[in-house]
N, C-alpha and C positions, 0 to 999 in steps of 0.2 A: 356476327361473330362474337361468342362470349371474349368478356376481359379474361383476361391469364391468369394465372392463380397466383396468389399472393408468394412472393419471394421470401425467404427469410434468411437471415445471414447472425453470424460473429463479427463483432469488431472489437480487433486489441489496437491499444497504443501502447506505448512504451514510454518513461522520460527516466534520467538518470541524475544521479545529484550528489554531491559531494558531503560526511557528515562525518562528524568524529563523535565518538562517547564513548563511555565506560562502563562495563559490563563489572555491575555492584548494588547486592541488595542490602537495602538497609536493615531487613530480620535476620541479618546474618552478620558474623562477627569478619574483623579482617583476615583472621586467619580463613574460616569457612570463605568468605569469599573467594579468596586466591586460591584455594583448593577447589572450589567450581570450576570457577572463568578462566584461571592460568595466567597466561599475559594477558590476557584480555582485561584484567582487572589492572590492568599499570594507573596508577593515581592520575598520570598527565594523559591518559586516553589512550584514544590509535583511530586513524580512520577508514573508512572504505566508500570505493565508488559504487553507489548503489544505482540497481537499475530497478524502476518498479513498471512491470506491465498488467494493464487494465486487459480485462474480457468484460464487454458491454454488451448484455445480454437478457432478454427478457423467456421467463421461461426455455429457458438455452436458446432462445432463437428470437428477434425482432424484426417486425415486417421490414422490408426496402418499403421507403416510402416511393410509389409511383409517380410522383412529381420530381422531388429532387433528387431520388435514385441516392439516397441515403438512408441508412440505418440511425446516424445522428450526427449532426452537422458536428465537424473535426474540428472549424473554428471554434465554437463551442465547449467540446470537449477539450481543447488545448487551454483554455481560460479556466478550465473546470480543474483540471492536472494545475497549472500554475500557481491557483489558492490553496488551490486541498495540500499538493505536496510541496514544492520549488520553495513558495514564500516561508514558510512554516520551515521544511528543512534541512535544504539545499545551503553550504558551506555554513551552518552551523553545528555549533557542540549541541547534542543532542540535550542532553543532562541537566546543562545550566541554560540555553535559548531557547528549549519546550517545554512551557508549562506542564503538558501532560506529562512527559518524561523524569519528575520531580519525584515522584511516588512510583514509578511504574517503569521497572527496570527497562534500560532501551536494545532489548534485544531484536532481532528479525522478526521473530512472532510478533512482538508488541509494534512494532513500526507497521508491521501490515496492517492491524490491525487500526491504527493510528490515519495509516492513509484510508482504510474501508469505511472509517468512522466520518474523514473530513469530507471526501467522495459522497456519500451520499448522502449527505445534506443537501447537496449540488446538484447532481444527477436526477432525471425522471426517474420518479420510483419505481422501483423494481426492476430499474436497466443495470446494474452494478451485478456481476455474476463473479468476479473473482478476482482477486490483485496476487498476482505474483513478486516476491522480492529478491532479487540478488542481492545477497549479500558480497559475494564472491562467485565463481561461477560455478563451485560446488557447494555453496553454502545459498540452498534457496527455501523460500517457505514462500506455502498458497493459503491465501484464506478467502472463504467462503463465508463471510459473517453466520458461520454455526453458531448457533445458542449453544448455553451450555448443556453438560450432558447431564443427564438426570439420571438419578442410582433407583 
């Protein structure tokens, strides 16, 4: 009897984490600021509980492995989640506790990008296929570590 054909699957996790920051660029003057961001620019911050979920995927799909009938060990990935985001952002000020966030406004897009960038340092190359962030539950952004666009 032949082996079976190889399985392939998605796996998302999810983790959620507590941050506060201030939506404020520094090439912009206070006035242009608060005409962007709104309240959002309040000097003492504001926070949100963010939820961020992984899709761990190679070529949109990674084998099940036939022995331990995993895509990628979730102990693993939960140690991977706890460095790349928890330690790094979870109840702090975004602004003034993350170095990257010093220069690089802390919006949704930049924080995806933030966890895409910690994430796969960690991760088997090329298993990282997308992080989703809640900001709110109508405020979400997906990043796909796209390069940039070229004119």
């Amino acid at each position: 009897m032949a082996p079976p054909a190889a399985r392939l699957a998605r796996l998302s996790r999810a983790a959620s984490f507590s941050a506060c920051h201030r939506l404020h660029s520094k090439s912009l003057s206070d006035e242009e600021n608060l005409k962007l961001f709104g309240k959002c620019n309040n000097p003492n911050g504001h926070g949100h509980n963010y939820k961020a979920r992984l899709l761990i995927s190679l070529l949109f799909s990674l084998q099940i492995d036939p022995v331990s009938g995993m895509v990628i060990n979730l102990t693993d990935l939960k140690e991977y989640m706890q460095e790349a985001i928890m330690e790094p952002l979870d109840h702090k000020n975004l602004d003034k506790d993350v170095p990257y966030f010093a220069e690089v406004v802390s919006t949704t897009e930049n924080i995806a990008v933030f966890i895409w960038e910690n994430l796969k340092k960690l991760l088997p190359m090329g298993t990282l296929y997308k992080v989703k962030v809640y900001e709110t539950d109508q405020n979400i952004v997906v990043y796909k570590g796209e390069e940039a666009i070229s004119e």
